[in-house]
N, C-alpha and C positions, 0 to 999 in steps of 0.2 A: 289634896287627897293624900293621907298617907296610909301605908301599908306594911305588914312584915311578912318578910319569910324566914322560914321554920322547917330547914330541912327540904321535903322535894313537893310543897306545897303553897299558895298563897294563902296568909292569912285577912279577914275581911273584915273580922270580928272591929267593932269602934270604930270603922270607916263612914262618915257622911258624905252622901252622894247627893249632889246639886243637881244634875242631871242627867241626861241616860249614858250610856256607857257600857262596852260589853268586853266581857274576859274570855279569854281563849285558854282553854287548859289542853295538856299533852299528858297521854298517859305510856309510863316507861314500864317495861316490863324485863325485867332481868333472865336474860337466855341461860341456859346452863354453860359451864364453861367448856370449852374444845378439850377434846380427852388426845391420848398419842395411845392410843391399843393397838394399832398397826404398825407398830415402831421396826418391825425386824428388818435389818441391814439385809442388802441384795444378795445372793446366791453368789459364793466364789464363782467365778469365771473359770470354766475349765476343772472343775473341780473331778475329782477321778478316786478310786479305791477308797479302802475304807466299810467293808461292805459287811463285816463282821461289826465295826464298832456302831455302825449304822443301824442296824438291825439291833441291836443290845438297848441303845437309847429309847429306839421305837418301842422297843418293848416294856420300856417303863415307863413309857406315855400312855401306852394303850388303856380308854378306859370299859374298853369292852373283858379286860384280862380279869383272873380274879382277882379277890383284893390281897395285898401283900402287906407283910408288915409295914410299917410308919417309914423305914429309911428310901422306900423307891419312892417319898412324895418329894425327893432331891437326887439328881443324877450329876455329879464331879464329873466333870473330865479333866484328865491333870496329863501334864507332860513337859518335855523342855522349852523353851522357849524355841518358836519357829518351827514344832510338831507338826500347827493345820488342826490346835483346838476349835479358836472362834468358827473356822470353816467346816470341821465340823458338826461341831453344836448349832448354828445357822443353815446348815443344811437339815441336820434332824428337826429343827424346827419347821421348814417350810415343808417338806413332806408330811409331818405331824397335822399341819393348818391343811394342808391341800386334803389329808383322809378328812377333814373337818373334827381333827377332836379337841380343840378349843377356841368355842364359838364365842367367848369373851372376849377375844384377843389375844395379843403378843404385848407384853412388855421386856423392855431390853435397857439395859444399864449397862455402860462400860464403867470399870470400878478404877482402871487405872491402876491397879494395885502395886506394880514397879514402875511405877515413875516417882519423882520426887516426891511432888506432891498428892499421892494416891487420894482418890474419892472416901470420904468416910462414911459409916452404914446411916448415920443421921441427913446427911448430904444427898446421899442415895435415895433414902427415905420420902425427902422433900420435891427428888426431880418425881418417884413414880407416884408420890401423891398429887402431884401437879397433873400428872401421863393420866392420871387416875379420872381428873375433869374436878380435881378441888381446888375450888379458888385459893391465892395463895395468902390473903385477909382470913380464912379457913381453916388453915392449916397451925397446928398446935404450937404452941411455943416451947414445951420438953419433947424430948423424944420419946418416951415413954407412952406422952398422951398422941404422938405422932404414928408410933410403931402401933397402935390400939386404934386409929382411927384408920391404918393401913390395911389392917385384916377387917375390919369393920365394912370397908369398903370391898376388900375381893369378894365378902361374904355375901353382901351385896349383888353385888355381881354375877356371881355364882347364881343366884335366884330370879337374875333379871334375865343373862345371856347365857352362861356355863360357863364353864372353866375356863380360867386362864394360866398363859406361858408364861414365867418372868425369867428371864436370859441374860442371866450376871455373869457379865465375862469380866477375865482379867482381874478375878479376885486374890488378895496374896493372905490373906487369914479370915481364919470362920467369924472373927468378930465383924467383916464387914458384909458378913452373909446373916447371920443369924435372924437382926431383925425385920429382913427382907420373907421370913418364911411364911406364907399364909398359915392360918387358925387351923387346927384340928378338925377332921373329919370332911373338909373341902377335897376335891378333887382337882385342885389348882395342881400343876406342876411347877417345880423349880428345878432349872437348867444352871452351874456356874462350871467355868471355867478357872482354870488356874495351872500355876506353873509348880503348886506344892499338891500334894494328896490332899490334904484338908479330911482328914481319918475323923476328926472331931465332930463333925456333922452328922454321923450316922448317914451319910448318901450311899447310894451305888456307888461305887466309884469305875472310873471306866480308865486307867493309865493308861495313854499312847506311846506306840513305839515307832521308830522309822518306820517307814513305806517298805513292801516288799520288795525287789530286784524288778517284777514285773510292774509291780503299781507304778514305779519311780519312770520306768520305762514310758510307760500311757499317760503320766505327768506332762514329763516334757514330748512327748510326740504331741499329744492333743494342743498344748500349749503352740507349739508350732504352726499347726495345721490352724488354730483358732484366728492364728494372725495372717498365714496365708497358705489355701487350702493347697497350693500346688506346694509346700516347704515339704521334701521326701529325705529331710538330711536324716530324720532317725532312720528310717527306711534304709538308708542307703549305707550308713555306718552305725548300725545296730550293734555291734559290739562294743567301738567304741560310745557306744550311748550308754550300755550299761558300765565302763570304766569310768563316765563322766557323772552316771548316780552314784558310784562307788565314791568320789573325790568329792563326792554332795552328801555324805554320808546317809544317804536317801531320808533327810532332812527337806520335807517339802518346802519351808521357805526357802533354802540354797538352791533347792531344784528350779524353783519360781522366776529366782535370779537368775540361775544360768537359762534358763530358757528367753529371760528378757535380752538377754545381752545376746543371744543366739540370734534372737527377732528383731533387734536395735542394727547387726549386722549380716543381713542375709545371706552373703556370699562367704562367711566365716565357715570355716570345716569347723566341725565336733570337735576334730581331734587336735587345731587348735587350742582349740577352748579346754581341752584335756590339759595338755602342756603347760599352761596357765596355771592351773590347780596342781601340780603335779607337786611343784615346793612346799613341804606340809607348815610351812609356819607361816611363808606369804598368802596360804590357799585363803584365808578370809579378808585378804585383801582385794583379791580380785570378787567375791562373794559380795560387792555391793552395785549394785545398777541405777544408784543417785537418788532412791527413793528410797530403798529397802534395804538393810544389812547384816548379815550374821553378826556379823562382830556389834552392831550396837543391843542387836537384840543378847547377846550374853551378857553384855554390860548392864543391860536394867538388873538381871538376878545376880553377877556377882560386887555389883554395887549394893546389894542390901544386904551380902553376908557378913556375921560378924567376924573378926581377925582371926581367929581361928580355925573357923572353917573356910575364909578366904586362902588359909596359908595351907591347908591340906589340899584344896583341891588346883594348888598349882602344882605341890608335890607330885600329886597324884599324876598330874597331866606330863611327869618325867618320868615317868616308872617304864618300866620296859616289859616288853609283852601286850597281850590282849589285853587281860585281864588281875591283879594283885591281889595275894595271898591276906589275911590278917596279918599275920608275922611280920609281911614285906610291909605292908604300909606303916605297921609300927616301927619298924628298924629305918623307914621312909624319915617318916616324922621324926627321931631321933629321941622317941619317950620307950617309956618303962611303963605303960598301958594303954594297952588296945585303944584310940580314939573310937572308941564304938561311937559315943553320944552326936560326936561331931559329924560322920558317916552317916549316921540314921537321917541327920536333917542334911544333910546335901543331896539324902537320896529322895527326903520328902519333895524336897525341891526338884528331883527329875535332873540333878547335876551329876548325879552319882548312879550308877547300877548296878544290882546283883548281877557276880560272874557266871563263869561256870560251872560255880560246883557252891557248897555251902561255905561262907565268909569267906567268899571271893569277891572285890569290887572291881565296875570295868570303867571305865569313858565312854563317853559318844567319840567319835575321832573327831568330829569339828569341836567339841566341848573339847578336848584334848588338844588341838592347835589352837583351840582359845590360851587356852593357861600357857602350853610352851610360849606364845609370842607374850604375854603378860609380864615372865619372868625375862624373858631376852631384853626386853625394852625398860628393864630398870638393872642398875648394875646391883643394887642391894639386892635385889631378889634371884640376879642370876648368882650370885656366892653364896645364898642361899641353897639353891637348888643343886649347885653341885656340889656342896658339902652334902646333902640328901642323897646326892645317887654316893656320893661314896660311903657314904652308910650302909647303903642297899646293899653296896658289891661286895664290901666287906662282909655283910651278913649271906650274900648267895655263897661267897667264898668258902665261909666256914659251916654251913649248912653241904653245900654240894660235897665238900674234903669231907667230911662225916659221910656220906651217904654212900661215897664212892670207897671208904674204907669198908661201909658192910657187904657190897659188890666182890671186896676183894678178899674178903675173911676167911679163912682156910682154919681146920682146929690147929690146934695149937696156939694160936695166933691170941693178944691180948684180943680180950671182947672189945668190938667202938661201943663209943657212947651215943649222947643225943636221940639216936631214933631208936627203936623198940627191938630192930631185926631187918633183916634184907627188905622181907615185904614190906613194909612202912616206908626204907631207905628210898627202894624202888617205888611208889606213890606219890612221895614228894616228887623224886624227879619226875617222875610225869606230868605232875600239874604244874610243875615251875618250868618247862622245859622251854619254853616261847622266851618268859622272862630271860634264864637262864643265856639262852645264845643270843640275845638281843643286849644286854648287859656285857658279854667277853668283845662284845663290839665297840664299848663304849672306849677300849684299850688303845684304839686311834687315837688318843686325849692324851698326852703323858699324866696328868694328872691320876688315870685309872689303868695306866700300862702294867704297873708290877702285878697288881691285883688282879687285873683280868687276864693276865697269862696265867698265874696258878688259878684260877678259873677253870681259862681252858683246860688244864691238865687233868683236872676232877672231873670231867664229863667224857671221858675219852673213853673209858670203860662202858660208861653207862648208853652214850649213842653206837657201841657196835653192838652192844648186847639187843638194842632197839629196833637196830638197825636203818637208825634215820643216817643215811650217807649223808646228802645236802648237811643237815647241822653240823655233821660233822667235818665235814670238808671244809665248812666256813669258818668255826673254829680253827681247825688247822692254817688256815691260810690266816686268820688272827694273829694268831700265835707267831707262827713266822715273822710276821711284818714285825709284830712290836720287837720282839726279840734280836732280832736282824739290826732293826734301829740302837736299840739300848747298847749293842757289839756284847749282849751274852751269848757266849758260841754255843755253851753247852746246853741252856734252854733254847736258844733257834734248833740246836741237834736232835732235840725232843719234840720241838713240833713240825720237822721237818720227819720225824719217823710217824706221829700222828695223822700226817696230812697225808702220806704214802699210804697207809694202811687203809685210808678212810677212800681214797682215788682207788687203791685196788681192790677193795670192795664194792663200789660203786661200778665196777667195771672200766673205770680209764686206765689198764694198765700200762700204759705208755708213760701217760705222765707219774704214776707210782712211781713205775721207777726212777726215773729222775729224781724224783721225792726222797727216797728210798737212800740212795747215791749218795745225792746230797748229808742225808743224816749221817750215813756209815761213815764217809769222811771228815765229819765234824766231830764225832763221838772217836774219831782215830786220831784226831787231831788233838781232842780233850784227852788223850788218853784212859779213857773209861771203856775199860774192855768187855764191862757187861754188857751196857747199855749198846757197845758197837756189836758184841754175840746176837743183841735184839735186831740190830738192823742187818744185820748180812742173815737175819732166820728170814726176814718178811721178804726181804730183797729175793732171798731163794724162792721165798712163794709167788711172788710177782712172774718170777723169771716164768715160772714152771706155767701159769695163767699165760703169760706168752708165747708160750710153745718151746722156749730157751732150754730144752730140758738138761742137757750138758752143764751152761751155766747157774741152772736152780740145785743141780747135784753139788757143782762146788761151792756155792754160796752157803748150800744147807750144809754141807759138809764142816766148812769154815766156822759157821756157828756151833753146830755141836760141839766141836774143837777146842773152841771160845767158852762155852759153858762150861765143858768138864773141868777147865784151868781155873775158873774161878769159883768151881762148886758150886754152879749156879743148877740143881738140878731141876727144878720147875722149868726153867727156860730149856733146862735139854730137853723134856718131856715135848715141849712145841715141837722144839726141830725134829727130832724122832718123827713126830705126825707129819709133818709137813714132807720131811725125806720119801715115809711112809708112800705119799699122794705122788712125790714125783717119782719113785719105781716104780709103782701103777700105773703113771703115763708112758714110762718105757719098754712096758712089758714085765720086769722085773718083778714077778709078784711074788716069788719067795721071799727074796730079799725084802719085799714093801713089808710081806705077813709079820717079816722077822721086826723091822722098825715100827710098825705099828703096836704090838706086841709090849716094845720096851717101852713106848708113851702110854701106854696103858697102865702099865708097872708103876712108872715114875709117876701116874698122876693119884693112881692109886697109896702110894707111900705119901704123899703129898696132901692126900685128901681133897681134894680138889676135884670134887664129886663133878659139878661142872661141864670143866673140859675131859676128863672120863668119859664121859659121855659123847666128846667127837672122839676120842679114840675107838672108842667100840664101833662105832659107825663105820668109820676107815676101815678097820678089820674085818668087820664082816663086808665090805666090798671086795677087799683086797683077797674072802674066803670065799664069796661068790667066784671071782674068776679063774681061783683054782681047782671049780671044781665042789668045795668042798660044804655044799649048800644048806645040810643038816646046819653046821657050824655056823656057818653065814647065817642063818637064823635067828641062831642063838643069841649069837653077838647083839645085832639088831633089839630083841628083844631087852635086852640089857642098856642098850642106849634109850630105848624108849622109854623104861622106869626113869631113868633121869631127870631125862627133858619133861617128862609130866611134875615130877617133883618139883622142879626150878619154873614150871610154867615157861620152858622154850619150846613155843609151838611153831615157831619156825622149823627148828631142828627137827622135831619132831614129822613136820610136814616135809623133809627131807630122808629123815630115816624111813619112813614109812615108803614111802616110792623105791628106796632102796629094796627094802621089802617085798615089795611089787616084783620087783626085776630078781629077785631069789625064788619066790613062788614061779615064776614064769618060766625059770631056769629049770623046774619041777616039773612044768608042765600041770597046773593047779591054777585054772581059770579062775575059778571063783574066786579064790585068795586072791588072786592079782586083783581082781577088780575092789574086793573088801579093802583091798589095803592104799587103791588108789582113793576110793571115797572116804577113808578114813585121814590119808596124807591132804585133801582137797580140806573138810574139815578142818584140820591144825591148821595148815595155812590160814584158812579164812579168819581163823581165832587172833592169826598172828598178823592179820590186815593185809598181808603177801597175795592180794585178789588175784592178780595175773598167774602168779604158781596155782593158785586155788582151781582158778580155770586148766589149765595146762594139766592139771591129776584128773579133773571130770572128766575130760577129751579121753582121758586115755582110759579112765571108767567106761567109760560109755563105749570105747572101739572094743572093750572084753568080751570076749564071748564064753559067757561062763558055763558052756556044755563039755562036757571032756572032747578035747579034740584027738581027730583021725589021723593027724599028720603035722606037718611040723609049717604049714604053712602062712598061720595067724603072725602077723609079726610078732604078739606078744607071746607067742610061743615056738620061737626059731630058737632056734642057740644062741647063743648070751651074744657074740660077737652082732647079732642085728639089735640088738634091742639097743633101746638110749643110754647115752652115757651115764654112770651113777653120777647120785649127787653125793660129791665128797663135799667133808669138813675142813676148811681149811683154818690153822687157827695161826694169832699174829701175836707178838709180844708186844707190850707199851708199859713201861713203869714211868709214875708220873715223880716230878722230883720232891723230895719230902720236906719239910723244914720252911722257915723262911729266913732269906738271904737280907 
């Protein structure tokens, strides 16, 4: 017998049969292929906050909502690497499936997009046409005809089950997005993640930021508790919990980490594990718990940057301050134009972020201990980098000496250049002011010694006028050190008078003086008889803040002395004030009227509208307790035009209380009480909260009915009422020139 077959049958055809004989046939029937629509990855563990960007997704899933233009049929979520995308997006989803708004399924693709070798959108294609239930003998051999049999099939779908989820995570460009996008007028949604914006798409976009101070908190609490429900270590150092988000830069994957390694050693304190992260360049060191790592997860995205933007954003990661100006990053970079282009894509990347104010950029602070240890652990990159900040210092140098020249500007005086006028001068330094004092620190380095002492000496005007003491005490003790080191007597003499003035402002007058001391014998040492007039003026005002009043008389005295021998009359016009404040302390108040009087004169010839304006103040203290309270008024009034003009609401919130206690001295409740909520105001203007408070108090105890008698404390005789608030003022000239 013979016979053929032909594919999935026997053929019979030409066969002679001798005898009987029987054939058995099987019939096959081809099943449709297994589909993967329930592909979506499990629920983070522990998953916590997020409950705005949560609701924002949902809301572009919903399909009970109305219809919205074409871009919410795509929701981005972009953010740094180690944000808690996928955990988010994975969460949105499984709440999406659980209200049942797509009954088709889930589809999910990891794209890989920073790894080496990223998935490509044809590759993609092929896994969710497989997910999809099409045999892979099926499936097209262009991608064209593959991306057409793709929607072909959701379409499909749509008409069989409803809508479906497709959940592309770890995409790094729209090209590995696009042909994943279902057809027109479907109600599929598309979910991707990525570490760039991907603006190209037309999606929603949803950018993630760190976790709040509390989220970060319920992070690792829960995470704790999840491994064992009696762990009470957040509970128990709760503050140090929020210092160890701070060192996580509430960065949920380092939070992840530190929580594992919190749970890997039970009996480890927090604040251990604080201590650990506390060194900012080793912090991502300990940041790995043998599965998981910040540092590698930075590595995938600045493994794909090109040299450009790899070499900006270690610059960046040296820059001092929170956050850097345009200007600074370009004088960073060491070009003659703005890298704008190179910024825009580090920021599309989430490496980069807008500051505080407009063309400001910041870091993440682990993104920022990324790049310092990047450039540390290569020697080409560290002589890179500090060739960069001396760029920087040089450019804060001659930016701050400009700014601090319009500070000092009196008419007569040539016009400064560079900035427009005081107000401008004064803007810049406020928003460089972090940069600023973090850069006169880098003067520990000889390499930035010279530089960041005349640093310091440009901002000495500008932090008393501020009245940020800390900055400025830190500076001064800068100053010192390097000076001290380098054996310049007469710059240590200069910042050893800065550093006094800023402690006696601050209120340490103890160690002022010392400060103070120290200068005066340096400057007598240097023979520089101005600069030593400067220090035996402040030395007098220290005394006199210390009760010394005998020795602030001859200090002050000594300086006057000193200036009229060198025809220093600007600096007589201080001492005068300052003399002024200590007859007032002795009772001497003719004599104070008379000294105050001449600083008025002298600042007046001087122009030096400014300081005028604590003379007037003085004087009408010094006219209050003679009695002579019309006058005291006046005076007052006169200071306060000032301080409104120069915007010193401090002053202002001191003159005014002064005010207070003239009216009250009238016996003119209401005025007392106007002029305490009007001094409360200025304060609050000038950020002085506690003075702010302290003028309400005394608002509020006013009784603004004409009183019967003299027994309201605010209306006893001057002698019950509170001390006035004098002016007191200090000299500092910074040295000019470069040596």
């Amino acid at each position: 017998m013979t016979n053929g077959y032909d594919g999935d049958h026997l053929d019979f055809r030409g066969v002679k049969v001798t005898g009987p004989f029987t054939a058995k046939a099987e019939y096959h029937q081809h099943g449709p292929a297994p589909t993967a629509l329930d592909a979506l990855p499990a629920r983070a563990v522990g998953f916590t906050g997020r409950d705005g960007e949560l609701r924002a997704l949902l809301d572009a899933f919903d399909p009970s909502a109305p219809e919205r233009p074409a871009a919410v049929l795509v929701a981005a979520v972009s953010g740094l690497g180690g944000i808690g995308k996928t955990a988010l997006a994975v969460e949105a989803a499984h709440e999406a499936c659980e209200r049942g708004w797509f009954p088709g399924g889930v589809l999910f693709v990891d794209l890989h997009g920073y790894d080496d070798d990223p998935v490509t959108a044809d590759q993609a294609l092929q896994a969710l046409l497989r997910a999809l239930g099409i045999e892979p003998e099926h499936i097209p051999a262009t991608a064209d005809e593959r991306a057409a049999l793709y929607r072909s099939t959701l379409a499909q779908r749509a008409q069989e089950r409803g809508s479906v989820l497709v959940l592309a995570d770890n995409a790094s460009s729209p090209a590995q997005i696009r042909p994943l996008l279902p057809g027109r007028g479907e109600r599929h949604r598309v979910l991707v993640t990525s570490r760039d914006r991907l603006p190209q798409l037309g999606a929603r976009l949803l950018p993630l930021d760190e976790l709040t101070p509390e989220e970060a908190y319920d992070l690792l609490d829960l995470a704790l508790r999840i491994a064992n429900p009696d762990d009470s270590r957040c509970a128990d150092e709760a503050e140090v919990v929020s210092t160890l988000a701070e060192r996580c830069g509430h960065l949920p994957l380092a939070l992840q980490i530190a929580a594992a390694l919190l749970v890997a050693e039970r009996d480890k304190p927090v604040a251990e594990l604080v201590a650990e992260l506390t060194e900012f360049r080793d912090r991502l060191d300990h940041l790995d718990d043998g599965e998981r790592s910040v540092r590698a997860a930075f590595d995938l995205s600045y493994r794909r940057l090109p040299p450009d933007q790899a070499r900006l954003l270690r610059l960046l990661a040296l820059a001092p301050g929170s956050d850097t100006s345009a200007e600074a990053v370009t004088a960073l970079a060491a070009t003659n134009v703005f890298p704008a282009r190179a910024l825009e894509a580090l920021a599309r990347a989430h490496l980069v972020e807008r500051g505080s104010g407009r063309r400001r950029w910041r870091l993440h602070g682990l993104v920022r201990a990324y790049g310092a240890s990047v450039v540390a652990g290569d020697p080409d990159l560290t002589e890179e980098g500090e060739a960069a900040r001396e760029w920087l210092l040089e450019f804060y140098w001659r930016c701050a000496d400009a700014a601090d020249d319009h500070l000092r500007w009196l008419p007569g005086m040539p016009e400064p250049g560079r900035f427009a006028g005081r107000a401008e001068a004064l803007a810049w330094l406020d928003a460089e002011r972090a940069g600023l004092i973090a850069a006169v620190q880098w003067g520990v380095e000889e390499r930035y010694a010279f530089t960041a002492v005349m640093l310091a000496e440009c901002l000495v005007n500008y932090l008393e006028w501020r009245r940020y003491f800390d900055d400025w005490i830190t500076v001064g003790r800068v100053g010192q050190e390097i000076t001290h080191r380098a054996g310049d007597r007469l710059r240590e003499a200069v910042a050893w008078n800065s550093l006094g003035i800023a402690l006696w402002a601050a209120g340490r007058v103890a160690e002022a003086i010392d400060a103070l001391t120290c200068a005066r014998d340096l400057f007598q040492a240097t023979k520089d008889r101005r600069r030593e007039a400067e220090a035996w003026n402040n030395l007098g005002g220290a005394f006199r803040e210390a009760g010394r009043v005998a020795e602030a008389i001859d200090a002050l005295t000594r300086a006057r002395d000193l200036h009229e021998a060198v025809g220093d009359r600007h600096g007589e016009a201080f001492t005068w004030n300052n003399l002024g404040l200590t007859l007032q302390g002795a009772g001497r108040v003719a004599e104070a009227i008379d000294a105050h009087t001449r600083a008025r004169d002298l600042y007046q010839a001087a122009e030096d509208r400014r300081r005028e304006a604590a003379a007037w103040n003085n004087l009408g203290c010094a006219l209050r307790k003679a009695g002579r309270v019309a006058e005291a008024i006046r005076a007052f009034g006169q200071a306060m035009e000032i301080h409104r003009e120069f915007g010193d609401w401090y002053g202002a919130g001191q003159t005014f209380e002064n005010l207070a206690l003239a009216h009250a001295s009238a016996h003119r409740p209401t005025e007392v009480r106007t002029a305490y909520l009007q001094a409360a105001d200025a304060y609050t203007r000038a950020e002085a909260l506690d003075e702010a408070d302290r003028a309400r108090v005394r608002a509020e105890a006013t009784d603004p009915r004409p009183a019967s008698s003299n027994s309201h404390p605010l209306t006893a005789p001057p002698k019950a009422n509170p001390p006035p608030n004098l002016r007191a003022t200090s000299t500092y000239n910074k040295i000019t020139g470069v040596e």
